[in-house]
N, C-alpha and C positions, 0 to 999 in steps of 0.2 A: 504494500500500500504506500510505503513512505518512498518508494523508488517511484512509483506513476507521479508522486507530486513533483517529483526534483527532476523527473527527464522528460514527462508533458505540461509541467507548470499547468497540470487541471485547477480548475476553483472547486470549491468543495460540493456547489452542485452539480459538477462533470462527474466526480467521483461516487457518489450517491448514484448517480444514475447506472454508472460503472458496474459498480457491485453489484447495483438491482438486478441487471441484465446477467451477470453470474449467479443466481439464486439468493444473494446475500443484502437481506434490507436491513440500509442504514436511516437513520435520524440526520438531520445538520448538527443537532444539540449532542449528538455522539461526538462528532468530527471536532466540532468547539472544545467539548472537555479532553479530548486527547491533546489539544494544540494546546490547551490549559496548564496540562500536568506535563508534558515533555517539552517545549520549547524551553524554561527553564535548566532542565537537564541537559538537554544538547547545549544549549549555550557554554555551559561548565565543561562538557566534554572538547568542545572547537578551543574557545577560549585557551587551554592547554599549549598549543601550535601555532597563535597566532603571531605575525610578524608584527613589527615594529612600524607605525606609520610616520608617515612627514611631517614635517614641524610647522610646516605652513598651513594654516586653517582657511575654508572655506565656509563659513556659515549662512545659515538662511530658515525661514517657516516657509510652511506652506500648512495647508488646512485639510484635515478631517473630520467629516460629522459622525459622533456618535449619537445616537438615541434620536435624531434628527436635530442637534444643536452641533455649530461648528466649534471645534475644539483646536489646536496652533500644535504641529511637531516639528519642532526644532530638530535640525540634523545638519553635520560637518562631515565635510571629504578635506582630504589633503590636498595638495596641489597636482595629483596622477591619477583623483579619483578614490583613492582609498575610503572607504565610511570610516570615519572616527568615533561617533556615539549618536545618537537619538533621545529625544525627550519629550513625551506627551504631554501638554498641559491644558486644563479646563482655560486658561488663561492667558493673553498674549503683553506681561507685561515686567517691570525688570525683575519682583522676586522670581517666572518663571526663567527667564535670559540667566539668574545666577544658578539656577538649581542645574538647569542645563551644564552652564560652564564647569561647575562641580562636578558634575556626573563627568562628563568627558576627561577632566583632569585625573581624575580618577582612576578614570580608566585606561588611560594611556599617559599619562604626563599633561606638561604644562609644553605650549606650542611656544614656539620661536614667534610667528607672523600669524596675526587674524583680521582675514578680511568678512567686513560685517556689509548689510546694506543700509539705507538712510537712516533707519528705526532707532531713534533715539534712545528709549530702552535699554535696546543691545549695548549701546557703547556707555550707559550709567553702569549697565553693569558689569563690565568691565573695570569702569572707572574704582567702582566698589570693591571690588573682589582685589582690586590691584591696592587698595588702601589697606584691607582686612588681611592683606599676606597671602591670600589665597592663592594669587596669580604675580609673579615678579614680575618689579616696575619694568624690566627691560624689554618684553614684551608689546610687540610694535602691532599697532590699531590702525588700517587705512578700511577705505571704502570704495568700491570698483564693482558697477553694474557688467561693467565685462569680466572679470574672474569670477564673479560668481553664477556667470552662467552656467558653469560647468556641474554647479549645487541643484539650479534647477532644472536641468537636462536630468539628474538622479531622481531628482520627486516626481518626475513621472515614472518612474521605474514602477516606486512603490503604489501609485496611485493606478497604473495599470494591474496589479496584484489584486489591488483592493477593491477597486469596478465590478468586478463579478460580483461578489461577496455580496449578500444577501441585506448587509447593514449589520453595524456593533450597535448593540444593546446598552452593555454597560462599561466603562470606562476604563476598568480595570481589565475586561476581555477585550479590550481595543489594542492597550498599551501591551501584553504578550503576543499577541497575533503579530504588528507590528515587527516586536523582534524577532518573532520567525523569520518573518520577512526580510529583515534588516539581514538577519544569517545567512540566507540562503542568497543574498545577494554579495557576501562576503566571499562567501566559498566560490561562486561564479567568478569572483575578480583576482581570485588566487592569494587573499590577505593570509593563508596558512601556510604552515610547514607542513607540504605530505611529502618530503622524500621519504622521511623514512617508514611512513603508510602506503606504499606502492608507487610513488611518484607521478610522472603523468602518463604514463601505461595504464596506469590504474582508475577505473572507472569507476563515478562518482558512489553505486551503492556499495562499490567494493571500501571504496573511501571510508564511507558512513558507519560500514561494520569494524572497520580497521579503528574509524577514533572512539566509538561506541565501547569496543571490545578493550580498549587502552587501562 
């Protein structure tokens, strides 16, 4: 089942139907609590292998509706494309811009260069995190509708992912889904170590048992 997702990019009602037509009926609210309870887990198993990103940021939002209200995800590539982190928020203003910049420091370090767009927000919080220690002063802040196009060329990535999709409910089932997403679009761009899980001989469900199996 998890190899039809990764090598025909189904939506969940291509797969439902899948199954149907093999004798096996599924629910959507199935398919949801499995992307509930292992997206988490794979994260921790990839996470293990993952390379090292570039120090120059690209940031930017763009919009999801959950439950039929728009909600702002924050998300950063590097200067090659790489994703650096993602952040969901009910809210598009600077405490969400700092909890993002957290997350992502977090998660990979503190970047050399971020380029942000006009959104005053972004660059307060900046200003902020760079006061609070969070983020060092050396840290260089410009603005460029031309580099960051390359930020939103990636948001449709995930926004052609999520089209099918039926609609998120609840907020919390938005922000998991999402990082599936976010993952599986990692692994496409090569952000891990597989040589020593098969290298690129090695084909993607072989990959999946190889970091699963780790």
């Amino acid at each position: 089942m998890r190899r039809w997702y990764l090598r025909y990019k189904l939506s969940t009602r291509d797969l439902v139907e899948m199954m149907a037509e093999r004798g096996v009926i599924l629910v959507h609210t199935t398919i949801l609590r499995w992307v509930q309870h292992y997206v988490p887990e794979f994260e921790k198993c990839w996470n293990q292998y993952a390379r090292p990103v570039g120090g120059s940021w690209r940031c930017d939002e763009t919009y999801i509706k959950v439950k039929g209200r728009w909600t702002y995800l924050s998300r950063a590539v590097d200067k090659v494309g790489g994703t650096i982190d993602f952040y969901l928020s009910e809210r598009r203003d600077v405490n969400a811009a700092k909890h993002f910049f957290r997350k992502a420091i977090k998660s990979v370090g503190s970047p050399r260069v971020i380029t942000l767009d006009a959104y005053a927000a972004s660059h307060r919080a900046v200003r902020e995190l760079k006061s609070e220690g969070r983020l060092p002063r050396r840290v260089r802040v410009r603005s460029s509708k031309y580099l960051n196009n390359m930020i939103e060329q990636h948001h449709r990535r995930i926004k052609q992912r999520i089209r099918p999709m039926l609609g998120f409910k609840r907020f919390e089932s938005a922000a998991v889904t999402i990082s599936g997403i976010e993952l599986v679009q990692k692994i496409r761009k090569q952000q891990f170590k597989t040589d020593t899980l098969g290298g690129r001989s090695a084909t993607m469900p072989e990959l999946w048992n190889a970091v699963l199996a780790a």
